[in-house]
C-alpha positions in Angstrom: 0.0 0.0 0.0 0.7 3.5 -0.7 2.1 5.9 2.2 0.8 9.5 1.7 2.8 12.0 3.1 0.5 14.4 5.0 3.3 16.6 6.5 2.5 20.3 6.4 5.2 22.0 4.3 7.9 25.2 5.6 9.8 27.2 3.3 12.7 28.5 5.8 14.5 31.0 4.5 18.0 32.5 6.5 20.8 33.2 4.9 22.7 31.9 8.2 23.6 28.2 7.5 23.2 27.2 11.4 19.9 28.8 11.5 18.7 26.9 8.9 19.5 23.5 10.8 18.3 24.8 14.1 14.6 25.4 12.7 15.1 21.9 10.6 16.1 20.4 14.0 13.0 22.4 15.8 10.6 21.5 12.8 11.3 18.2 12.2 7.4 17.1 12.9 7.1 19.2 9.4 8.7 18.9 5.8 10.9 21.9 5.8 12.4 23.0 2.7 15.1 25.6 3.8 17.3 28.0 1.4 19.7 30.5 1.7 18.1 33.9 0.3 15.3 35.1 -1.7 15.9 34.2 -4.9 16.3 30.2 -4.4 13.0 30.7 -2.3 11.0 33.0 -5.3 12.3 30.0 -7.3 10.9 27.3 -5.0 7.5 28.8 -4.9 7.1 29.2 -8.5 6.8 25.2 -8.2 5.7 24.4 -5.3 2.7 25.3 -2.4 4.1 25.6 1.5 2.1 26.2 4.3 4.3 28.5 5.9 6.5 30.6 5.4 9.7 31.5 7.8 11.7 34.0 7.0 14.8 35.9 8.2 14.5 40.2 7.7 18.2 40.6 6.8 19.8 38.8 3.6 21.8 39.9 0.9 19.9 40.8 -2.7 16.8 40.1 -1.8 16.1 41.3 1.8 13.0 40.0 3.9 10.8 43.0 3.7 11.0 42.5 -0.2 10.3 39.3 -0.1 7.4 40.0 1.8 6.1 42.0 -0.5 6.8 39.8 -3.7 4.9 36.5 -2.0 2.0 39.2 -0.7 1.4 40.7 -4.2 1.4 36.9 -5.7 -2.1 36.0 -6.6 -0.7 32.3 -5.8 0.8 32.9 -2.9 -0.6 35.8 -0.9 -2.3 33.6 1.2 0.5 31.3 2.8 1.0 32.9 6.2 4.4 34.4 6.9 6.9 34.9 9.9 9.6 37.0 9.8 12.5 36.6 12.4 15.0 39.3 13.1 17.7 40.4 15.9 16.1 43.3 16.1 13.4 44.6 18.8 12.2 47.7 17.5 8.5 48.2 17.3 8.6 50.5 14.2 10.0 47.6 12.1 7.6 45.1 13.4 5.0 47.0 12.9 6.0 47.5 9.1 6.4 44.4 8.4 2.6 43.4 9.8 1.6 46.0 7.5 3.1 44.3 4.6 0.9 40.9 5.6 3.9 39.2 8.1 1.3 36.3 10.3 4.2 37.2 13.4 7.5 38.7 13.9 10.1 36.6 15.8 12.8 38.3 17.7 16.2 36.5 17.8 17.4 34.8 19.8 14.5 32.9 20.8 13.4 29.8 22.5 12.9 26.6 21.0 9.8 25.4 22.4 8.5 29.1 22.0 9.7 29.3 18.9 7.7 25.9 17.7 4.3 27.1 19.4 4.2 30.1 17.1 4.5 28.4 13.9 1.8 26.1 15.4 -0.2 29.1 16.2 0.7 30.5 12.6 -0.3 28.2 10.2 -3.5 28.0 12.4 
C-alpha cells in the first residue's frame, strides 16, 4: 500500500547556514524545505505550495521586507502565512512588516519550544 505523506510544508529562508538547521532540527514534525536567500526561495514557490513561510528580515539581494512584499502581491501565494525573524526589537520595524501581511515577527534569539508554538499558532 501506498504511504501518503500528510506533512505540512515550511519554506525557511536564512541566509545563516546554522539557523537553517536549528529550525530543521525544531521543525522536524514538518517537511521543511530551507534555502539560503530570496531568490532560491522566489524559485521554490514558482513550483511548489508551503504552508508556511519563515523568514529571516536581513539577507543579501533580496532582503525579507522585499520578499514579503513579492509573495504578498502573488495571486498564488498571498495567502500562505508568513513569519519573519529578526535580531532586532524595535517596534517601528515590526510593525511594518505586519503591515506588509507578516502572520508574526520573531525576535532572535528565541526559544525553541516558544519558537515551535508560534508556527503552530501560525499556520493555524
Amino acid at each position: 500500500m501506498c504511504e501518503v505523506d500528510n506533512k505540512k510544508k515550511i519554506l525557511v529562508v536564512d541566509d545563516d547556514a546554522t539557523i537553517r538547521f536549528l529550525l530543521k532540527s525544531l521543525l522536524r514534525d514538518y517537511e521543511v524545505f530551507a534555502m539560503e536567500d530570496g531568490f532560491d526561495a522566489l524559485a521554490w514557490l514558482n513550483m511548489n505550495m508551503p504552508d508556511l513561510i519563515v523568514m529571516d528580515m536581513e539577507m543579501p539581494a533580496i532582503d525579507g521586507r522585499k520578499l514579503l512584499k513579492r509573495i504578498k502581491s502573488s495571486y498564488k501565494h498571498r495567502h500562505i502565512p508568513v513569519v519573519v525573524m529578526s535580531a532586532t526589537d524595535s517596534q517601528i520595524i515590526q510593525s511594518s512588516f505586519y503591515k506588509l501581511g507578516a502572520s508574526d515577527f520573531i525576535i532572535k534569539p528565541f526559544v525553541g519550544c516558544d519558537f515551535v508554538s508560534r508556527i503552530k499558532e501560525a499556520m493555524n
